[in-house]
N, C-alpha and C positions, 0 to 999 in steps of 0.2 A: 528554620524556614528560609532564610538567605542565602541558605546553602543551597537548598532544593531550588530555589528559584535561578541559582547562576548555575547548577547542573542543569535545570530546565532549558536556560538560552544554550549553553554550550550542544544539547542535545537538539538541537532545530536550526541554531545558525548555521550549520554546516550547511543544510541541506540548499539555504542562499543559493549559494551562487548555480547549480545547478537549474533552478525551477527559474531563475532570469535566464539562463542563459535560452532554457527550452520557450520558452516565453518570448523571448524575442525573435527566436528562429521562426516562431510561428508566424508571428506579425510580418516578419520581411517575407517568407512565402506567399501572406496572403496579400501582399501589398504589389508583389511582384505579377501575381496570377490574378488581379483585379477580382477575383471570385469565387467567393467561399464555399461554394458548390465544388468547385473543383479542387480546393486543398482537401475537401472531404470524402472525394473520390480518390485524392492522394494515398491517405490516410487507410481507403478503404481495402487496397490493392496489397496492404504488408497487414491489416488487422492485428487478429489475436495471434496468429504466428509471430509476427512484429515486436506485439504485448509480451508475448512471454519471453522472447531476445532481449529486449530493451529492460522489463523489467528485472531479469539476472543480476543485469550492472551492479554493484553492489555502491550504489547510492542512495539516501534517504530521499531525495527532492524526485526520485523517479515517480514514485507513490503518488506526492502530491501534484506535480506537473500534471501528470495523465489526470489524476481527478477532476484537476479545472480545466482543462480539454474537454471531459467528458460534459462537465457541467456547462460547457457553451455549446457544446453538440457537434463537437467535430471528429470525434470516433463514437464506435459502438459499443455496448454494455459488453459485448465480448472482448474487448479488446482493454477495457479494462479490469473484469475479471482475470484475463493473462494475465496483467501488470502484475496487480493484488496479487496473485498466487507465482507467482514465479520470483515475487519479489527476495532480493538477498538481505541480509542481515547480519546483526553483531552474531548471532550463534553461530555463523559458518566461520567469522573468525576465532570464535573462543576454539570450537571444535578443531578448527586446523593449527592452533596451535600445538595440538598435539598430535604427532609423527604417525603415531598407530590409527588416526582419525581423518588423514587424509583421504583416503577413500571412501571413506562415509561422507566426507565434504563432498566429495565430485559426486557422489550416488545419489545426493540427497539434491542439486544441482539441478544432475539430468530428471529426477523424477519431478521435481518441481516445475520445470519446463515442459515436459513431456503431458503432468496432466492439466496445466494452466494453457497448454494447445489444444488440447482434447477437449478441456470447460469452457474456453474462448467459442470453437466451434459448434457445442452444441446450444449454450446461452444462443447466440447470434439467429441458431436453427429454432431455439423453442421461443424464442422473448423478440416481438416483432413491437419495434418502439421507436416514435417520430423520434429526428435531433434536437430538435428547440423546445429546449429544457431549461434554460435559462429561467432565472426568475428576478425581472426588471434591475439586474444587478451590471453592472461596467465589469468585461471581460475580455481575454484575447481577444484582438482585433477588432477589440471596441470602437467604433466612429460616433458616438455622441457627440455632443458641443461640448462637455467636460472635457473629454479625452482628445480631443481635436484640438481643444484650443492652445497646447502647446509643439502641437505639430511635430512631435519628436518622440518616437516609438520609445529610443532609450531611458526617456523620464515618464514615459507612461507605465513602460513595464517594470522602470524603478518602483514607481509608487506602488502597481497590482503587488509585487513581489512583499514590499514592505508589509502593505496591508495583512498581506498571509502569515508573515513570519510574527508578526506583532499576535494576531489572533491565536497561530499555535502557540505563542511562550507564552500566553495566560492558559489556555487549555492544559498544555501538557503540564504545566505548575499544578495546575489544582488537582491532574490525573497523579501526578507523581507525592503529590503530597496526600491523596488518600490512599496509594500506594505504601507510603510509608509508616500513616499511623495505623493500615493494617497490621502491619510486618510479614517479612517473607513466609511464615513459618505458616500463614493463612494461607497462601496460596500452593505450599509445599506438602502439605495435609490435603488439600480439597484435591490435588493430583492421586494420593493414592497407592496400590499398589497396579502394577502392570494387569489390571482388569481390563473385559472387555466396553468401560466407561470409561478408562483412562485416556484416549484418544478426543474423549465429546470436553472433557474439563481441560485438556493441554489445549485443544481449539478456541475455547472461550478465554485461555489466558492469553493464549497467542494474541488473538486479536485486542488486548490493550495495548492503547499507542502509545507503548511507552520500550525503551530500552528493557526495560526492568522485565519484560514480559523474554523476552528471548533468550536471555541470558540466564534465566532463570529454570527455560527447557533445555538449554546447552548444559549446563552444569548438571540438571536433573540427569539428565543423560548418562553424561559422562562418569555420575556415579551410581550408574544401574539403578537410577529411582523412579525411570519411566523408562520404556519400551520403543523401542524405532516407530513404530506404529503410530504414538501420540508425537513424538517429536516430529515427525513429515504433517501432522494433523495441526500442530501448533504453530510450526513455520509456515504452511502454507496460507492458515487463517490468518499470519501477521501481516497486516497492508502497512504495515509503516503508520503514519500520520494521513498516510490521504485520505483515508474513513472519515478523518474527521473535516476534510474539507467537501466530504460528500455531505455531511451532515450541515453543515457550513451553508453548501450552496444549493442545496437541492431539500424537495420537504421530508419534512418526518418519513412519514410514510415509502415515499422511495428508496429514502436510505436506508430503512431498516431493509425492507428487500435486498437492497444489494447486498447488503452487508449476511444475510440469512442466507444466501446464494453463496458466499464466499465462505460461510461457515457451514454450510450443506457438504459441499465438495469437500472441504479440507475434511470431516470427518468423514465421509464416505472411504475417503483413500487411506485416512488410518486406520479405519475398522476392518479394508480390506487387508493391510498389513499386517492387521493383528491376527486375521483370521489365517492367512496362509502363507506369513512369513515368518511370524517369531517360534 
């Protein structure tokens, strides 16, 4: 159990310094622009094209940064749908470890991008939804008397940051640790054989916020035990950890939409894969 718990921190602390650093950029823009209205107009002009750039990065804190953006209301469900689906992951490193697989990394890249622009864009067109979404919760660019009364952005978005990272490493512990008294062998059975359902069970593993989930369709892969199909349906469902600060900050009910949204799409585009590429 103190194993899993210190692979737990080792798997979210990285993601630190990234989600302060996003965090704080926000706060100096909006301190600079007196007007949150207009960092939100900022914001609005690079959207989900933006989302699905940004999300590539192959950084974990992408995921979560954009989630508590989204949950103060300063971009739109499209634009975090990009994020979610175009996000990168350990699979494209296991994968490009191997020479013969570099091109299935860069394919697997552009399709990820290509359809987390296209789901940006039509989320945005079909899903018309106020920004203040907050719930009585201290956020970027929070002005409370809490958050005010140290007067200094950089201890403010020290503390949001910690607050986060503290909440994921008990999450991802208890996730990793009924991950483990599963065993892999549960999740390597419910994948199957390259059927036209293998796509909807790689999507449902993808989206555990766990390492363990990615690495797990990289290697399925790699040894022909699932189909291109599921693994684009698996990696695109994976948001990283920021699901769970949807869950975190936003209610039940919302989050499971987003979350149904993002698991909509990822297997639509496996199934299309499976139907007229393998």
């Amino acid at each position: 159990m103190v194993e899993i718990l210190i692979d737990s921190i080792n798997d979210t602390i990285k993601a630190a310094p990234m989600i302060f650093v996003i965090f704080l950029l926000v706060d100096v823009f909006i301190n600079r622009m007196g007007n949150v209205d207009k960092y939100k107009d900022s914001f609005s002009k690079v959207d989900y094209f933006g989302g699905a750039i940004l999300g590539a990065i192959p950084q974990c804190g992408i995921s979560i940064a954009f989630a508590r953006l989204y949950s103060n209301g300063y971009i739109t469900l499209g634009m975090l749908v990009a994020v979610f689906i175009s996000g990168s992951d350990e699979a494209l490193i296991i994968l490009g470890a191997y020479p013969n697989m570099l091109s299935t990394v860069f394919l697997i890249l552009a399709l990820k991008i290509l359809v987390a622009i296209c789901a940006g864009f039509a989320v945005n067109k079909l899903i018309k939804e106020k920004r203040n979404r907050i719930r009585n919760s201290c956020g970027i660019g929070c002005s409370c008397p809490k958050c005010a009364a140290s007067g200094n952005i950089i201890i403010n978005n020290l503390i949001h940051t910690t607050k986060i990272m503290l909440f994921l490493i008990l999450t991802v512990f208890v996730i990793n640790l009924c991950v483990e008294r599963l065993g892999e062998d549960v999740f390597t059975s419910l994948l199957g054989k390259n059927t036209f359902l293998q796509p909807v069970y790689a999507s449902l593993i993808g989206m555990i916020p766990s390492c363990f989930s990615s690495i797990l369709l990289a290697e399925g892969y790699i040894n022909n035990a699932i189909g291109f199909g599921a693994l684009v349906a698996g990696l695109c469902a994976n948001t990283g950890y920021g699901i769970l600060i949807i869950f975190r900050r936003l209610s039940f009910k919302k989050a499971i939409k987003i979350m149904l949204i993002v698991q909509g799409i990822s297997i639509f585009i496996g199934e299309i894969i499976f139907l007229f590429w393998s």
